[in-house]
N, C-alpha and C positions, 0 to 999 in steps of 0.2 A: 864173450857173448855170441860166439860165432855156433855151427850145429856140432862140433865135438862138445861144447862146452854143455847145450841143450841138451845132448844126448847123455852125458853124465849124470847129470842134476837127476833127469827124468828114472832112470837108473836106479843110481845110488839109495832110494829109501827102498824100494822093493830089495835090492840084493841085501841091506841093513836087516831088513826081517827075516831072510834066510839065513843070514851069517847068526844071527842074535848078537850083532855088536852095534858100534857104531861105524859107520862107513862115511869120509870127510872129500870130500870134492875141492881138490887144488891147481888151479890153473897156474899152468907152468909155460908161459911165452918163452917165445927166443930162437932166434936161427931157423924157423920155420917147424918147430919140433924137436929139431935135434939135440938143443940141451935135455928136454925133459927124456930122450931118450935113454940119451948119456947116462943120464942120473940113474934110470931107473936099470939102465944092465948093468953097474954097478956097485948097485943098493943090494944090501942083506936078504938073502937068499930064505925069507923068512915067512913069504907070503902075507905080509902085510900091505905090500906096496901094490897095485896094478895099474894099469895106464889103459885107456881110450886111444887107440894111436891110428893115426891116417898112415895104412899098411902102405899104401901106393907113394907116398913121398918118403916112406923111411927106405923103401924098397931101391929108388928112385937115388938116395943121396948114398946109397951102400954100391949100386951099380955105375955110379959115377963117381965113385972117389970124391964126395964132397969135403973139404977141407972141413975138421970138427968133427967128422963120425970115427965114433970111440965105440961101436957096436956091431954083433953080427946078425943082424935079422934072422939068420935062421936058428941061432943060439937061445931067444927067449923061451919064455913058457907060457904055451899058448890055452887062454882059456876057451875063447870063441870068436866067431865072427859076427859082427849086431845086424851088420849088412851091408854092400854094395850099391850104392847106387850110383846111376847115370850120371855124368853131368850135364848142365846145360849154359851155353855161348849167351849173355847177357850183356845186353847195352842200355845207356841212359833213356830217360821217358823222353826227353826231348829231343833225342834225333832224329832223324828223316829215315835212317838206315832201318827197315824192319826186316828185310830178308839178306837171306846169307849172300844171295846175289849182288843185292846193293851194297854189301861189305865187302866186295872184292870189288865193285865195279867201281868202287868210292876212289882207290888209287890216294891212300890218305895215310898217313905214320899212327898206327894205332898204338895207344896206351894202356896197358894192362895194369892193371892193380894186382898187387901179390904181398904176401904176406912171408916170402922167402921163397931163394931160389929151390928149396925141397920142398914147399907146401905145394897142397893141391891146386891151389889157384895159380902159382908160376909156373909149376910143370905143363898142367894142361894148357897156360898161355901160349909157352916157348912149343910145343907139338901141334897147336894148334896153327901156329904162327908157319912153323918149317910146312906142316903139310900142306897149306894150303897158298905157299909164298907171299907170306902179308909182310909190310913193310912195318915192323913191329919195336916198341920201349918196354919192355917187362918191367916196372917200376916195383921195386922192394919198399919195406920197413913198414905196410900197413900191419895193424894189431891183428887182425883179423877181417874174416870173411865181411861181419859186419860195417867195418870202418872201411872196407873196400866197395862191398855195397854202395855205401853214403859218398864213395868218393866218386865212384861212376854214375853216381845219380847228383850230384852236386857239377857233373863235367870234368869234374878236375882229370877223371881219367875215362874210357872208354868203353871199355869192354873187362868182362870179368869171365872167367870160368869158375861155375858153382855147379855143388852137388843138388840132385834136385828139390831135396825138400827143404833146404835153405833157398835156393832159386825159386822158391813158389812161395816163401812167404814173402819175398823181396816182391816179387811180382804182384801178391795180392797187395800187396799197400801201396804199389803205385810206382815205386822207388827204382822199378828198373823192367827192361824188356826183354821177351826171351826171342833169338832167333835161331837155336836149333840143339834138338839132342847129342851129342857127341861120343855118339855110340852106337850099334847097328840096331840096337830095340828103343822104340820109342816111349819115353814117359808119362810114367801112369797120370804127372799133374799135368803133363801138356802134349796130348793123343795128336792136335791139331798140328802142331810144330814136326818140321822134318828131320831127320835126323842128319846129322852131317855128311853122310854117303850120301843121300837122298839129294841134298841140299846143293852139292858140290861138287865139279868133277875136278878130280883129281888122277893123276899118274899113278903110275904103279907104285912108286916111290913113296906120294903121299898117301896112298892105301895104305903102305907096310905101315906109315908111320902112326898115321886113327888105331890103326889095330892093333898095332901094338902097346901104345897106351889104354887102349880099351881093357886088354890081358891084364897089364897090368893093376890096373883100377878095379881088377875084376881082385884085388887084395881087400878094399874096403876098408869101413870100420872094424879094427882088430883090438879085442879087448887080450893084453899081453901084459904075463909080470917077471923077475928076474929070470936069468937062468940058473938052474941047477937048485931049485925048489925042492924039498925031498918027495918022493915020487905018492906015498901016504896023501901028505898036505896038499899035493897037488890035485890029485883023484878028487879029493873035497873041493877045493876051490872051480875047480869044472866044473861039479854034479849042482854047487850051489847055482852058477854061473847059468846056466841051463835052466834050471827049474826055474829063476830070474826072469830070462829072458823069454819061457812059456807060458808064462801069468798072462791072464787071459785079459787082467783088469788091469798091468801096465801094457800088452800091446794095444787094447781099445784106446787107452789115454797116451799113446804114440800117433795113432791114428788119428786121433780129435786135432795133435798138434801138430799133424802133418811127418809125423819122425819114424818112420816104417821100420819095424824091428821083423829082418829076415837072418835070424838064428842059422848059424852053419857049426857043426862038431870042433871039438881041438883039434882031431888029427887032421882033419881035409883043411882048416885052419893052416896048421903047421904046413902040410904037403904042399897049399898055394904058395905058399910064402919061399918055402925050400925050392920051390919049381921054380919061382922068382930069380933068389938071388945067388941059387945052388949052395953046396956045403964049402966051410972052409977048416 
């Protein structure tokens, strides 16, 4: 239920009408992504299969030699990118803490909800954590962004890093607060909030660190399917993939749901990802 899963669903019947088939939405938990990864560099080389994938934690478990990665990021085949966005530093409605200042001045063991050590939300914990020297528990095994949401607004845990337009629907229902962008541009849902440079001083040390997960994240939402597609069937699954995501009447009903669809090519696609995790 989390925004890969939103983003799918929303998807899937417009790309169904360009394909003229049926297109089936299966959510694949586990390891933070990495199985469904697995699976899918794997899987028959047929163009049936494509995956919604968080480029910035496959990126992320490839450059760290995460134990379970059976894949090479720069080996898939890339249809596009849906889009990039910010994240933003989230805590419960009932804390005292609303600015990033009070979160460091608090001098308190934070709890992060994560949904695995490659998903978006433990990466951006564990970086957020080193750059800014927080006394930090990166807690695994949530299902997802949703059920970490509910957890840090229940208390059970602290603080959450979410992409923004998941972070804005958390925020309009009450269910969590936002204290700051974590990125150098500010977000389009929350102009008022500072961004984490703005927000923080930090050493050289913790610059390198924002910025360079900012690069990375600057991977996004990447829609990828096996490798080694035949280059025909592939041409098509792009041109469909494209025309998809420039429907003027699924980016409106992105935008009603908060779910910003910013379209990037295959190759510049591909090129981020290869500048990412270089060739092997």
């Amino acid at each position: 239920g989390g925004g890969y899963d939103i983003f799918s669903r929303l998807i899937a019947p417009y790309l169904a009408k360009v394909l003229e088939t049926t297109v089936v939405v299966e959510n694949q938990p586990g390891a933070g992504g990495l199985l469904a990864l697995n699976k899918l560099y794997a899987a028959q080389p047929d163009g049936l299969q494509i995956s919604l994938t968080n480029g910035t934690g496959a990126a992320f478990a490839q450059l760290t030699n995460q134990p379970g990665v059976r894949f090479d990021l720069a080996k898939f085949s890339y249809l596009a990118t849906v889009g990039a966005p910010p994240a933003i530093w989230l805590v419960g409605p009932n804390t005292p803490i609303r600015t990033v200042q009070q979160a460091l001045d608090a001098k308190m063991k934070w709890r992060w909800a994560s949904s695995g050590g490659t998903s978006g939300l433990g990466i951006g914990a564990a970086f957020t954590c080193e750059a800014l020297k927080l006394d930090c528990h990166v807690v695994q095994g949530y299902k997802g962004s949703a059920d970490a949401g509910l957890a840090v607004m229940r208390g059970e845990m602290d603080a959450l890093y979410m992409a923004e337009s998941s972070a804005n629907n958390f925020v309009k229902a009450k269910q969590n607060w936002p204290l700051a962008t974590m990125g150098r541009k500010k977000s389009r849902f929350f102009p008022d909030q500072p961004t984490i440079f703005e927000a923080a001083k930090m050493d050289a040390d913790g610059l390198w660190v924002m910025d360079f997960l900012a690069n990375v994240e600057g991977l996004g939402r990447i829609l990828i399917a096996p490798p080694g597609i035949p280059p025909a069937r592939l041409v098509y699954l792009q041109a469909a993939v494209k025309e998809t995501l420039h429907n003027p009447q699924l980016i409106a009903e992105g935008e009603r749901a908060e779910r910003i669809i910013e379209y990037l090519d295959p190759v510049s696609t591909e090129k981020n990802a290869v500048g990412v995790v270089g060739t092997v």
